[in-house]
N, C-alpha and C positions, 0 to 999 in steps of 0.2 A: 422220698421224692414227693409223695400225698400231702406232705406236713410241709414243706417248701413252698409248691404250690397255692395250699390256704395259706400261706403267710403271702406268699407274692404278689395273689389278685386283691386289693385292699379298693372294692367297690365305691364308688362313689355315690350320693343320695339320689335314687329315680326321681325321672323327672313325672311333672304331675298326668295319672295316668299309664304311666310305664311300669312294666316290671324288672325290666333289664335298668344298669345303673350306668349312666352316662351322664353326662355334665352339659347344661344348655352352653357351656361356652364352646364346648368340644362340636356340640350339634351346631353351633355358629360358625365354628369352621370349617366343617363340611360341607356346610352351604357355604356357602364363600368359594370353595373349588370347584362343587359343581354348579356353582351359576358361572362361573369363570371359562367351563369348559368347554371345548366344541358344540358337542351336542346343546349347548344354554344359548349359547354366547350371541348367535345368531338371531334368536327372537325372544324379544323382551318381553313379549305378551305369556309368555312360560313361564320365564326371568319371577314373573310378578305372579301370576299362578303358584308357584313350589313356594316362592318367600313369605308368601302371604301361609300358606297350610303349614309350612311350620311354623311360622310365629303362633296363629290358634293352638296350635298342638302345645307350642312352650307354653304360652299362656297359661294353659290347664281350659282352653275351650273348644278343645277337640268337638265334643259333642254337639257345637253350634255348626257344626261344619257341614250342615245340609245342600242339596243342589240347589233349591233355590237362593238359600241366603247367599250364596257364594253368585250365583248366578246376578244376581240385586247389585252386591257389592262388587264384584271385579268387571263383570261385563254387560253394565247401563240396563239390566231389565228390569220392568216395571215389575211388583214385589207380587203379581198375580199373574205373571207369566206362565203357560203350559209347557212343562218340563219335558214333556210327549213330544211335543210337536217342534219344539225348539231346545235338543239335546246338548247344547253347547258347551257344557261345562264335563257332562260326561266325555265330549268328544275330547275335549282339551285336555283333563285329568289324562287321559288313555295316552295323549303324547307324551304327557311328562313321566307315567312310567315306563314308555318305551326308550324316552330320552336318557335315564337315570340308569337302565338294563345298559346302554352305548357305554355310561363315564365310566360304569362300574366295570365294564369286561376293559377298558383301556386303563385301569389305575392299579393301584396294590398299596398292599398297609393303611387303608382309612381307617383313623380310629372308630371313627362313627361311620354307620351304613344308614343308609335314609332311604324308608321306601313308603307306596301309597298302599296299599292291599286293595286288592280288586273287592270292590262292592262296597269301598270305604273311603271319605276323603281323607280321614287325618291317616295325620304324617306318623310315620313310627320310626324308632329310632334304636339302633342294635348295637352294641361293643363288635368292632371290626378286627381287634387285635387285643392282646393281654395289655396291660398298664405297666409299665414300671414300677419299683418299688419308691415310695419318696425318699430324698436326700438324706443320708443318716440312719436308715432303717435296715438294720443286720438280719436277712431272713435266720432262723432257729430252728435247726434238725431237732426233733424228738427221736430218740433213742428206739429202734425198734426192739421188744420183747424177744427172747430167745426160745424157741418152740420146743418145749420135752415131749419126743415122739412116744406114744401110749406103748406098753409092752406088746408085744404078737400074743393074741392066742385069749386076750381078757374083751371083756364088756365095753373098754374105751377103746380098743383097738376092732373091732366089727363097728360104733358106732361111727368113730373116723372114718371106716371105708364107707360105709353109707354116706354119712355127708360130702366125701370129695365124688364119689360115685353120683350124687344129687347135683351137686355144683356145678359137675361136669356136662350132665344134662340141660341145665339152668342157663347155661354158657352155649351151647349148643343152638339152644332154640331162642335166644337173644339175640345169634348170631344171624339165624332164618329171617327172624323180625326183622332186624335191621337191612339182611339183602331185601325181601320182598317190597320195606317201604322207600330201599331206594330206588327196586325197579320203578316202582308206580310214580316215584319223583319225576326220574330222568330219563327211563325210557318212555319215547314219544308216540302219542298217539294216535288212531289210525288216520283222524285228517290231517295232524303231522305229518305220518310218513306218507300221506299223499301228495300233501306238499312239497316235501323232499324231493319226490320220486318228479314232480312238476319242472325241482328249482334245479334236479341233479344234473343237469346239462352246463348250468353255471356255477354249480355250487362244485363241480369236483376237476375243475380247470387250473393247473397250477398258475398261470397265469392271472395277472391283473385284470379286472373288467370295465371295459370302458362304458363311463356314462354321458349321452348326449341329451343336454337338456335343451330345450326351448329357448330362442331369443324373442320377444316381442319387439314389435317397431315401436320404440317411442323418444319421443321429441324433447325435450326439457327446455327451459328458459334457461339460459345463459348467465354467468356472474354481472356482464354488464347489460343484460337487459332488465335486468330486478334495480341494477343502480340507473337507469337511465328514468323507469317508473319511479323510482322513492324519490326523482329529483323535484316531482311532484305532488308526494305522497309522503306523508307522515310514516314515522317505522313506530311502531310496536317494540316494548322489553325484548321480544325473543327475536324479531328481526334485529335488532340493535345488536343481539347477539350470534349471528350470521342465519336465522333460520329461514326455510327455501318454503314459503307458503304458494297458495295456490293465487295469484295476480286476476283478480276481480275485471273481469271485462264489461266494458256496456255490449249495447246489443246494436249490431253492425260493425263493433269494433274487429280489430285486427292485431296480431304481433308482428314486428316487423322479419322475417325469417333470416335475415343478419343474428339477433339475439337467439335464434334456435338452433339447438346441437341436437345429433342422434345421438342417443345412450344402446352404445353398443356393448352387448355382452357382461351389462350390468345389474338389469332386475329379473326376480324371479317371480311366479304371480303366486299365490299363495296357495294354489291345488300344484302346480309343480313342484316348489316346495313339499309340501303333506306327498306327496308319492315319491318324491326324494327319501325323504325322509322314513317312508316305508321299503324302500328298497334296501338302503344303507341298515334296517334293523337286522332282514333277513342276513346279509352278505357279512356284518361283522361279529354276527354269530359264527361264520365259522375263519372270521379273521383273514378274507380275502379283500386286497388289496385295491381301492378304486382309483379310476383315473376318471376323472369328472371333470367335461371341458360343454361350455356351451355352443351349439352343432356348427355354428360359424367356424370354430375352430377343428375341426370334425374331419376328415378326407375321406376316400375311398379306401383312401390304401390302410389308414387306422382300422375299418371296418373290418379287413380280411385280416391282420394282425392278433385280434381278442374279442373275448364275446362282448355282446354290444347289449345295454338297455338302454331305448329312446324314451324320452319323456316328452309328451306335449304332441299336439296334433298338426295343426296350423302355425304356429309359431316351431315348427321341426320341419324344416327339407326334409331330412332323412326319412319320419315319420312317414310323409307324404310321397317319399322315395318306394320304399320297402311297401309300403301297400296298395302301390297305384296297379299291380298286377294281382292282388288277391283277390279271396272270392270279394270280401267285403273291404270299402272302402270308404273313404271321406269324399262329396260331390260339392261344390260350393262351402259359402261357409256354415252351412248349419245340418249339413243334411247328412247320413249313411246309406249307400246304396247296395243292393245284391246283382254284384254283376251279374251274376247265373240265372238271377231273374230280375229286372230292370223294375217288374209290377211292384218290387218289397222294397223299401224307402221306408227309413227314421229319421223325423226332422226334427230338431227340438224348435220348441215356440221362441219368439221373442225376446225375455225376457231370462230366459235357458233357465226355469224353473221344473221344467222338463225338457231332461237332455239325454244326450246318450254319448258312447266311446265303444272303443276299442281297445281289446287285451289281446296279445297274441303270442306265440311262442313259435319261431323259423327253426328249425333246427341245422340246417344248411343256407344259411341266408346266402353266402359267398364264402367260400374256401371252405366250405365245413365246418363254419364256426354261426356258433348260438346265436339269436337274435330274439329278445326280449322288447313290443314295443304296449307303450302304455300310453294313449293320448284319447282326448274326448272333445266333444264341441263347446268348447269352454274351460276353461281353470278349474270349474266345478266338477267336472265329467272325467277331467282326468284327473284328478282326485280320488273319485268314486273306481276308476277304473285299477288304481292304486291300491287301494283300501283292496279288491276285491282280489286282485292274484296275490297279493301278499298273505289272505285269509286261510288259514284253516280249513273253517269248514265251508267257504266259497268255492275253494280250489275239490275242494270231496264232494261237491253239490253238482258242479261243473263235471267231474269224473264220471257220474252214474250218467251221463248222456252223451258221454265217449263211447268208442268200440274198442275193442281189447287189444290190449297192445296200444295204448295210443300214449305210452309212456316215450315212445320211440314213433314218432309221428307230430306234425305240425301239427298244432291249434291256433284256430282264431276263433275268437267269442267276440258279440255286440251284445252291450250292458247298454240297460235302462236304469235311472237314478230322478229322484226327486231334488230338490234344492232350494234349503229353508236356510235364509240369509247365510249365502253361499257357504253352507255346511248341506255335502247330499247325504243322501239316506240310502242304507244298504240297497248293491246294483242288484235287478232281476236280469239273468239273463236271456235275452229276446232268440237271440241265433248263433247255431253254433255250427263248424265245421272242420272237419280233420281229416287228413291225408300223408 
């Protein structure tokens, strides 16, 4: 069967940099599926992120794959930009290998496995399955040798027992090796299982979990208000080719609100998204089932049916629902207030470069079922609020200022976050309470 095998895996030439042997056409069609696939399909600024790291990887210019050069080349920054202060590419990399960890648990039989290694841009590239033999090619048994057992009682019959008596040792503690380094793989570590211990109220519900996300109010121009403007107005290539640009106003001017429709139940802002998309990591690790509707479409009576995660603060009734009676709450549109004590107030500024949210975990919101809500004062803040109950070691950071047993106890946490072109920065958390 040894001698079958070396005939049947007939390796192909590593690509430049690799030691495993795959084929850049093979790695082309692996990309091709996973840009195709759910997890891609939706943002193209990713799409363009992975296609670009492995093209340098095919190339053989893995090694140019720096945060800045990449940072220069995909996302417009000037070529002395601080990588500290404006981590964007880190941040972006971090989605694509959460996105990649999604197609790979929903797929099976890829020839090629494609991943980023943490602390590394380029792309790597793994054999997902054995190869066929090519067209024509008769695998060839070798004949195994016939073993003459040594006589009892001589020099080669004690040396035979030694060596199967050593083997058998040999085998033994290869065996140890191999359990130990798959503990340290797969079993999870201790901000894991605090996580776990965070998420188990949702995570061991046989039921489907419903997701409500945020609606924003917004307005769009109309097909015939864009034709009614260009009756006056030159088209451009890409309007010629239906594109919906932004319509240039003078200043007092007006749109006539005939040409203005609501888009209802259609955009999502891009921190809803990123905590979407942090949720969905968590939940389809253990392959539970979502229902994702945005809250318009939402009831009461859904709520008491399955456990619930809200997303979004101001753009969520529900959000605004479920926390209008906690200690902590959202007041106007920028501010956090402590019911319990009216003096403590987070407000973020302005321009919400400081902002804040709320994380919280209901355990009995209505009917006994779970309630997960994640919104902030901004798109930015509930991002940040995202990022942080999904974390590791946020969630075990959060723990040591719990009271015991608060496994089995509501929380609510107010995160503080910075926000450097609307990317925030790991939440501090300000206040915290549980009951």
């Amino acid at each position: 069967m040894k001698n079958l095998m070396a005939e049947v895996v007939t390796p192909l030439p590593p690509l430049p940099g690799e030691s495993e042997a795959v084929s850049a056409s093979e790695v082309q069609t692996s990309l091709a599926d996973i840009l195709q696939s759910s997890p891609f399909r939706s943002s193209p600024q990713l799409q363009k992120l992975l296609k670009f790291l492995v093209g340098e990887t095919l190339a053989g210019r893995g090694e140019s794959l720096k945060e800045r050069n990449i940072g220069v080349r995909l996302f417009d920054r000037c070529p002395d930009y601080d990588t500290n202060v404006d981590p964007i590419v880190r941040l972006r990399v971090a989605e694509v290998r959460k996105r990649l960890a999604l197609f790979y648990q929903g797929v099976r039989d890829q020839t090629v496995l494609i991943s980023i290694p943490s602390g590394s841009f380029r792309a790597v590239f793994e054999p997902g399955v054995l190869r066929a033999l090519p067209a024509g090619v008769t695998p060839m048994l070798t004949p195994e040798p016939i073993p003459v057992p040594p006589q009892k009682g001589t020099a080669a019959d004690v040396k035979a027992r030694r060596f199967r008596f050593r083997r058998w040792w040999i085998a033994v503690l290869a065996s140890l090796l191999l359990m130990a380094a798959a503990l340290v793989r797969y079993l999870p570590s201790s901000d894991e299982r605090l996580l776990n211990r965070f998420w188990s109220p949702v995570l061991e519900n046989p039921n489907s979990v419903l997701i409500g996300i945020g609606n924003n109010p917004i307005y769009e121009l109309s097909n015939a208000g864009e034709d009614e403007y260009y009756k006056d107005h030159p088209k451009g290539q890409f309007e010629e080719m239906g594109l919906h640009p932004y319509i240039p106003l003078a200043p007092e001017s007006s749109i006539d609100s005939r040409y203005l429709r609501s888009a209802v139940n259609t955009y999502l802002t891009t921190g809803d998204a990123a905590a979407l998309s942090d949720v969905e990591y968590i939940l389809a690790q253990r392959r539970i089932k979502l229902d994702m509707r945005f809250v318009n479409d939402v009831t009461y009576g859904d709520l008491r049916q399955n456990p619930t995660i809200l997303i979004g603060a101001h753009n969520n009734i529900w959000t605004l629902t479920m926390t209008e009676n906690l200690r902590f709450g959202f007041q106007g549109h920028s501010t956090i207030v402590d019911r319990f004590d009216r003096q403590k107030q987070w407000t973020a500024n302005a321009d919400r470069s400081e902002t804040y949210a709320i994380a919280a975990r209901l355990l009995n919101a209505w009917n006994g079922k779970v309630m997960i809500v994640i919104g902030g004062v901004g798109s930015s803040a509930t991002r940040a609020a995202g990022d942080f109950i999904t974390n590791p070691h946020s969630i075990a950071k959060m723990a040591m200022s719990l009271p015991k047993g608060w496994e089995k106890k509501n929380i609510e946490v107010v995160l503080h976050t910075t926000v450097k072109n609307q990317i925030p920065s790991t939440s501090d958390i300000v206040a915290i309470y549980s009951w």
